[in-house]
C-alpha positions in Angstrom: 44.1 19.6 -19.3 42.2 16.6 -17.6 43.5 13.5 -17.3 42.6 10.4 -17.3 43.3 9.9 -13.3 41.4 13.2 -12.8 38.5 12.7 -14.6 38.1 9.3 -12.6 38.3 11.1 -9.0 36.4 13.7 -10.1 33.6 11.7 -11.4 33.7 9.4 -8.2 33.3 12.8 -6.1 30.8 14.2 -8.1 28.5 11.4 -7.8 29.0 11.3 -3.8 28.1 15.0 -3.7 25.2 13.7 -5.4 25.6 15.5 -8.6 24.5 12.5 -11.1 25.0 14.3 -14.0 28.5 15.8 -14.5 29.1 12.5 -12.7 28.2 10.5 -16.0 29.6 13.5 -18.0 32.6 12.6 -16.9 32.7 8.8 -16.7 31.9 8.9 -20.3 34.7 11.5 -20.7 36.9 8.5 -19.4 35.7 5.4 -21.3 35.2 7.1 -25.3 39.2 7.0 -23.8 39.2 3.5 -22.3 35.9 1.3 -23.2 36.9 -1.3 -20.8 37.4 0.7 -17.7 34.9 -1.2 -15.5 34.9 1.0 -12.7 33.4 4.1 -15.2 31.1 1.0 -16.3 29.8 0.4 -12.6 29.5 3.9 -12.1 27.2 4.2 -15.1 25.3 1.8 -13.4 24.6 2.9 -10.1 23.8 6.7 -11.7 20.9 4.9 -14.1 19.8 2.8 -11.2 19.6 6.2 -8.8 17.5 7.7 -11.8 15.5 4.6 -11.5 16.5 3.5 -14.5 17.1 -0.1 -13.9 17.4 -1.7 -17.6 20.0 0.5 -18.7 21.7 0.0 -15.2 21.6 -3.8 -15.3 22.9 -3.2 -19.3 25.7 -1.2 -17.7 26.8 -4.3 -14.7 26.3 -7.1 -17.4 28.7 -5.1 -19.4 31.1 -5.0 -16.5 30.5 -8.7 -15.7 32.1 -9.0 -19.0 35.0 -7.5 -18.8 35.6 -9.1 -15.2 33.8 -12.2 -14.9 35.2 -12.4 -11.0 34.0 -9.1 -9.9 31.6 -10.0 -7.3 30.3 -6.5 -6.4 29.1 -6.0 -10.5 27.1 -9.9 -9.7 26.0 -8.6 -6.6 24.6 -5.6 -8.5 23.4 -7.3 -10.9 21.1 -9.3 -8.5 19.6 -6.2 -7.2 18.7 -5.0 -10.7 17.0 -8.3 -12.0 14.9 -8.3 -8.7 13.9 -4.8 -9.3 13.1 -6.2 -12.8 11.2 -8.9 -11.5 13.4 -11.7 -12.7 14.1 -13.7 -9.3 15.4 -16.6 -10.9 18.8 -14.7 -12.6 18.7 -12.3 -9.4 19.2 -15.3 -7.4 21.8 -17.0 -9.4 23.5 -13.7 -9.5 23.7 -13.0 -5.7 24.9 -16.6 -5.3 27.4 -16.3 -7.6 28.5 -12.6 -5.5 29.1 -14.9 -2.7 31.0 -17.9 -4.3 33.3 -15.1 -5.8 33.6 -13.6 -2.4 32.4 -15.6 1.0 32.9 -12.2 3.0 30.4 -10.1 1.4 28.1 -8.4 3.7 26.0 -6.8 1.4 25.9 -9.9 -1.3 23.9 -11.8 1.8 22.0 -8.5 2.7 20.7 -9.1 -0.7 20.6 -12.5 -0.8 18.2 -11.6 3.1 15.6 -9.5 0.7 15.5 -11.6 -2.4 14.7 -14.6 0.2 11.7 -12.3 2.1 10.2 -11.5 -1.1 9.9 -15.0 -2.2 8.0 -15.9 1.2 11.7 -17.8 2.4 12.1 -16.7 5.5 14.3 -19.1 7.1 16.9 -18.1 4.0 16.0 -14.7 4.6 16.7 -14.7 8.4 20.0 -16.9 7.7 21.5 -14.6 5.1 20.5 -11.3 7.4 22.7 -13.1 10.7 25.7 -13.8 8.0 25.5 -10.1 6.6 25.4 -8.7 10.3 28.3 -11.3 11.4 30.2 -10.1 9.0 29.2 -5.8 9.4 27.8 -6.1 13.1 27.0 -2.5 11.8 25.3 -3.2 9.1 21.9 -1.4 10.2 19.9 -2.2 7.3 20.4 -5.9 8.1 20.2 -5.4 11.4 16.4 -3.5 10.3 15.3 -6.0 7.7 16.1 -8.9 10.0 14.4 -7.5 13.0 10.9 -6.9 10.8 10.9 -10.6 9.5 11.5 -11.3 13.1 8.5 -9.1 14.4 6.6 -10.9 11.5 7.2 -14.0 13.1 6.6 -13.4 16.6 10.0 -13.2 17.8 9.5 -10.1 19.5 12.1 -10.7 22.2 15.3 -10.7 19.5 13.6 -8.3 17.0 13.3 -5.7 20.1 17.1 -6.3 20.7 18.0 -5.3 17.2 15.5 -2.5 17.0 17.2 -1.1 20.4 20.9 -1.4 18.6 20.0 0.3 15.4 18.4 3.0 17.7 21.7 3.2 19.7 23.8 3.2 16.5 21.5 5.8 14.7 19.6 8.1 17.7 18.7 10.5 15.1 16.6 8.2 12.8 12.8 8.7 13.3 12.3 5.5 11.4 14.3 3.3 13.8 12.9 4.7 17.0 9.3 4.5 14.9 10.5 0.4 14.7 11.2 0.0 18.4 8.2 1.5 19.1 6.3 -0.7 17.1 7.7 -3.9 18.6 7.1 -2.4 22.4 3.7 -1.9 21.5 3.2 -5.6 20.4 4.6 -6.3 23.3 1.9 -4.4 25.1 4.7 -2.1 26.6 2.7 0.7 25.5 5.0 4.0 27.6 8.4 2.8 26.2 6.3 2.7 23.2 5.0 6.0 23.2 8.7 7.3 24.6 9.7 6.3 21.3 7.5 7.7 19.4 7.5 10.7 20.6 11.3 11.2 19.8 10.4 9.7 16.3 7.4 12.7 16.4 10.5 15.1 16.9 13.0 13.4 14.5 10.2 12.9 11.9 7.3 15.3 12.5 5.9 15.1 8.5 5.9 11.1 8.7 2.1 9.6 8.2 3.1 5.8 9.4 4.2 7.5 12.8 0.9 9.4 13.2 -0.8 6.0 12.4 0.6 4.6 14.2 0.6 6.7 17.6 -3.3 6.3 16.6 -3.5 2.7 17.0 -1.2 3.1 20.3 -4.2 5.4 21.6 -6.9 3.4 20.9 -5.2 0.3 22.3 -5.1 2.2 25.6 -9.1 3.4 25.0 -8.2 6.6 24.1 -10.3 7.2 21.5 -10.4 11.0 21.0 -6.2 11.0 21.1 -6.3 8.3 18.7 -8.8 10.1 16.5 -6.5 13.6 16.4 -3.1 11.1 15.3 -5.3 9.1 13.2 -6.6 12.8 11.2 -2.8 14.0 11.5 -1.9 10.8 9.4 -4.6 12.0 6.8 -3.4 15.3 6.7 0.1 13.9 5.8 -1.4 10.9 3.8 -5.2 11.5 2.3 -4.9 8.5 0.1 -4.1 6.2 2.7 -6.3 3.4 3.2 -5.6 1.8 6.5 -6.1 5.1 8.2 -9.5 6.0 6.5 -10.2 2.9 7.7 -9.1 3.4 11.5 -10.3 6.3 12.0 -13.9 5.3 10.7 -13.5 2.7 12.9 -12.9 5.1 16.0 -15.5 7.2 15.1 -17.4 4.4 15.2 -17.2 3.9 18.5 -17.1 7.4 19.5 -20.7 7.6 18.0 -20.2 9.8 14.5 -21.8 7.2 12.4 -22.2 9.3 9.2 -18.6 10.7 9.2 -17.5 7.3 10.1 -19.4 5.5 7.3 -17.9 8.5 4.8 -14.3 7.6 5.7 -14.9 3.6 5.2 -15.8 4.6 2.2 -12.9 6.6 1.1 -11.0 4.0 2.2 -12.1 1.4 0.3 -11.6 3.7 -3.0 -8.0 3.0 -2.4 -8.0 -0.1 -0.9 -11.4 -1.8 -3.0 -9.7 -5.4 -2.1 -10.3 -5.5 1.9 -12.3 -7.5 3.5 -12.0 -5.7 6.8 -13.2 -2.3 5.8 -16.3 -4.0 4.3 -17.1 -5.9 7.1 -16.6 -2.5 9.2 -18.5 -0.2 6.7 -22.1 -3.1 7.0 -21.5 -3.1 10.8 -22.0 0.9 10.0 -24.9 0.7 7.4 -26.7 -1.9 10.3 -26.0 0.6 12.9 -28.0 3.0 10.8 -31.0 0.5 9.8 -29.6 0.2 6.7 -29.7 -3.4 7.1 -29.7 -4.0 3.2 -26.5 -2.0 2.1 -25.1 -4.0 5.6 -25.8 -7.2 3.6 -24.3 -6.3 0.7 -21.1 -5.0 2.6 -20.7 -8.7 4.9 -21.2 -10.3 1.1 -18.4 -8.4 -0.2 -16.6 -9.4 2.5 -16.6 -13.2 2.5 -16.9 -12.7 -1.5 -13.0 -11.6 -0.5 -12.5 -13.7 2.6 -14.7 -16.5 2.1 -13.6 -17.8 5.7 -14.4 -14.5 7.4 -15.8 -15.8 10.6 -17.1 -12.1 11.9 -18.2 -11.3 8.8 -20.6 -14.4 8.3 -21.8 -13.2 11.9 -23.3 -10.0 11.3 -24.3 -11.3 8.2 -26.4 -13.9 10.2 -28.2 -10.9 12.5 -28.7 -8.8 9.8 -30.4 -11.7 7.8 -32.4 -12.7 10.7 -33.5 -8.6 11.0 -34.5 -8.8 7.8 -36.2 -12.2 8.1 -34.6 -14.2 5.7 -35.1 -17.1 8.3 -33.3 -20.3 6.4 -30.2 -18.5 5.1 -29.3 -16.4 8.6 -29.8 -19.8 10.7 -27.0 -20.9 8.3 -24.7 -18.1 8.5 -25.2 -17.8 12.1 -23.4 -21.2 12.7 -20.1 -19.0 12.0 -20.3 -17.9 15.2 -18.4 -20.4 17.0 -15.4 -19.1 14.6 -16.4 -15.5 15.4 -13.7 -14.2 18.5 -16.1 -11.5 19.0 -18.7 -14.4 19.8 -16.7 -16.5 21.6 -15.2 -14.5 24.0 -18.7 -14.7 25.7 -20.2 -17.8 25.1 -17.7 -20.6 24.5 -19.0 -23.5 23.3 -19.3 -26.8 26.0 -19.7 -30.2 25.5 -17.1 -30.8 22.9 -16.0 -34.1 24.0 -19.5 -35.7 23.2 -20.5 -36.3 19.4 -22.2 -33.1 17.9 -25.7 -34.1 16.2 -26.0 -32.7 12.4 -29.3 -34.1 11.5 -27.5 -36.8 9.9 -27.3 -38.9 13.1 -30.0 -41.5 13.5 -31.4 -40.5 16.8 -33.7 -43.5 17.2 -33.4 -45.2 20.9 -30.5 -42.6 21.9 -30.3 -39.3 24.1 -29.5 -35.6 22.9 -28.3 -32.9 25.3 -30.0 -29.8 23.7 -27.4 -27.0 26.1 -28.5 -23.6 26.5 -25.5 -20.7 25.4 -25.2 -17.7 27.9 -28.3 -15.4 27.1 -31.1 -16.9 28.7 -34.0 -15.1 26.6 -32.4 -16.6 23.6 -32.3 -20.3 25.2 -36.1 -19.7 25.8 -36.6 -18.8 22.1 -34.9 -21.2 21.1 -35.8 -24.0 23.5 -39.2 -23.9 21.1 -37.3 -26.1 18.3 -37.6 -28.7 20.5 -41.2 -29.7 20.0 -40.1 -30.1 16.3 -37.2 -32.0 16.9 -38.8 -34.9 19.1 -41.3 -34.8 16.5 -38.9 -35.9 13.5 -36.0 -37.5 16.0 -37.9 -40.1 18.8 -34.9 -39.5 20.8 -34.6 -38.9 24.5 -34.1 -34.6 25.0 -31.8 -33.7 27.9 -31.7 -29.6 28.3 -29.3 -28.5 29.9 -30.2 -24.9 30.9 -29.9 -21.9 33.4 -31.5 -22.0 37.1 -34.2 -19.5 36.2 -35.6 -21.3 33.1 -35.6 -24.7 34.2 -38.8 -24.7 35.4 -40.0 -23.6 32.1 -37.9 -26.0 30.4 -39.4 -28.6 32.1 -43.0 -28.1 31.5 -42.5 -28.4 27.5 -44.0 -32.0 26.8 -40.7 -33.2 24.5 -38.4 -32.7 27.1 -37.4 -35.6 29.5 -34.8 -34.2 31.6 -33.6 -31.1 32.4 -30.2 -30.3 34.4 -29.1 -26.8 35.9 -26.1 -25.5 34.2 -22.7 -27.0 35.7 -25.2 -29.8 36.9 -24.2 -33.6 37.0 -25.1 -35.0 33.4 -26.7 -38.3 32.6 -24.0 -40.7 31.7 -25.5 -41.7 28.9 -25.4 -39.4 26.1 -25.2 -39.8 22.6 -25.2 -36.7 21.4 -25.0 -33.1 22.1 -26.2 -29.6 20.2 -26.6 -26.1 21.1 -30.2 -24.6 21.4 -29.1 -22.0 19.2 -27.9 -24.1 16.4 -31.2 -26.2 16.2 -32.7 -23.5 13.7 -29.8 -24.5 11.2 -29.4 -28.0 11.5 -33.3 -28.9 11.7 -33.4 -26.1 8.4 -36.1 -24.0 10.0 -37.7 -21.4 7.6 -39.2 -19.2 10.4 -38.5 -17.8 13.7 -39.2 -20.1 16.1 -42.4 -18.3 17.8 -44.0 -19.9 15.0 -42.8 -23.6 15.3 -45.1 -24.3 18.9 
């Protein structure tokens, strides 16, 4: 015959071995015998919560909470349920009350660490992750969590350590050698990286994030066709995920397969119809094509989602100006001195004197009208100039390259002109690029036609 003892070890053991049902079989067996038996009443919960079950879980802790109001494992529980239930507020007062009942509870602050992260707290979350770990120094899940909120925030040096000891506590986990890889490659130490990686490949061979993620490792070093095969691998694992449809249109891209590319942007916005990114990729492929009118409507999307988009407003700006809409791509083409792609080739100079907006009174005063890097286009644009001494009777100072200064020179509305890095006039009032005159003077045609 069973008793009462028995059918309480044997339903503990049978829900380690991971058999969930004769588990509740015979916790039930024990409390139609003794209702208030709150161990049977925890274990009820945690076999609903591992069926995913959560309401009939937190049912089964509340009830437990009941019979022993101090039980701080049933609060802390309890916390975990409502979160899963969406209910912060009484998952927080929950886990609080965990650690008033018990101070020492690792996993009350663990909890405590992820109910803090998912409410955008992260100095709460970071806190309660230390306690949990100073109180379990092997507590690997804190150790985990607290590292990605870590690498989140830049603090790549402490996450790294972390990453390293949960890789040293756990050598056989693809997903922590798959997390110190990914902080050594932010990092930009890209072969202890790929070390990792590797031995994640091993530990892990049927994991999609891995492949991904080896992609972006290849691409980073220019290794495009690499990247590509990890970046298909991921698919193979994963077809419905976005971010590599995405990545590997993008590589494809650049590796000149414009059609397959566009085909995978595509796909990749099915699942993932919210990002910006992939729209702004997907126009730069419809432009590549001469599509310049489904690339419109892709850079649209785009800030439509992202209204401050800087690279997005750029090609936006060319492709407008392809297509000739004049007044609206002058405008969008300001965006470029947001755009990094932009900038990393032609900062802007002259900050320190007032920019002219077309709201300035330039009566009596002086303009320095600078010429950005590409020459041709500060001759193109140079022929604004007639146009703005004509509604502005201001003194024009062109600042310009060696080879065009000559040129510059002979236009009648110009009154100085200085070689780039030159010595400036002291006195100027106001400065503007060539290439932003189009915008701010509101032309409606390219400026061949202005002279």
């Amino acid at each position: 015959m069973l008793t009462r003892s028995n059918a309480v070890t044997e339903a503990y053991s049978a829900f380690k071995d991971g058999n969930v049902d004769r588990a509740e079989w015979m916790a039930r067996q024990v409390l139609d015998k003794d209702p208030n038996n709150i161990g049977m009443t925890k274990l009820l919960g945690a076999i609903h919560s591992t069926r995913s079950d959560f309401r009939e879980s937190l049912v089964c802790y509340l009830a437990a909470i009941e019979l022993d109001p101090q039980d701080a494992e049933a609060w802390n529980n309890s916390a975990v349920l409502w979160q899963s239930l969406g209910d912060f507020e009484q998952a927080q007062l929950a886990v609080h009350r965990a650690i008033v009942l018990q101070p020492d509870f690792p996993q009350a602050f663990f909890n405590l660490g992820n109910l803090a992260g998912r409410q955008g707290e992260m100095g709460v979350a970071i806190a309660a992750y230390q306690k949990a770990i100073e109180l379990n120094p092997d507590y690997l899940s804190a150790c985990t969590n607290l590292a990605r909120l870590l690498q989140a925030t830049d603090q790549l040096t402490p996450a790294t350590e972390l990453f390293r000891k949960v890789v040293n506590r756990s050598p056989n986990s693809g997903k922590a050698h798959l997390n110190l890889g990914n902080v050594l490659q932010m990092q930009g130490n890209t072969e202890a990286a790929l070390l990792h990686y590797k031995t994640a490949l091993q530990l892990s061979p049927y994991d999609p994030i891995l492949a991904h993620n080896l992609g972006l490792l290849y691409e980073g070093q220019g290794d495009l066709e690499t990247a590509k095969v990890h970046y298909l691998l991921a698919l193979q694992l994963n077809s419905r995920s976005a971010i590599s449809h995405h990545k590997l249109g993008a590589v494809l891209q650049q590796l000149g397969d414009t059609q397959l590319a566009i085909s995978h942007l595509q796909q990749s916005l099915s699942y993932e119809p919210n990002d910006p990114t992939a729209y702004h990729t997907l126009g730069m492929l419809w432009c590549e094509t001469g599509a310049l009118e489904g690339g419109v409507a892709c850079f649209e999307q785009a800030i439509a989602l992202a209204p401050d988009f800087a690279e997005a407003h750029w090609e936006l700006a060319q492709a407008l100006l392809k297509l000739e809409q004049w007044a609206r791509g002058w405008k969008e083409s300001e965006w470029r001195w947001l755009a990094p792609s932009y900038l990393a080739q032609h900062l802007p100079r002259h900050r320190k004197i007032g920019a002219w907006t077309n709201r300035e009174n330039l009566k009596g005063k002086t303009i320095l009208a600078w010429a950005e890097n590409d020459v041709a286009a500060s001759v193109m644009f140079a022929r604004c100039l007639p146009l703005l001494k004509l509604r502005n009777p201001a003194r024009i100072v062109v600042e310009c390259d060696a080879s065009v200064a000559e040129w510059m020179a002979s236009l009648d509305c110009v009154d100085q002109v200085v070689v780039r890095s030159g010595k400036l006039p002291k006195a100027i009032d106001f400065q503007i690029s060539l290439g932003s005159l189009p915008a701010v003077l509101g032309c409606d045609k390219w400026p061949d036609a202005l002279i």
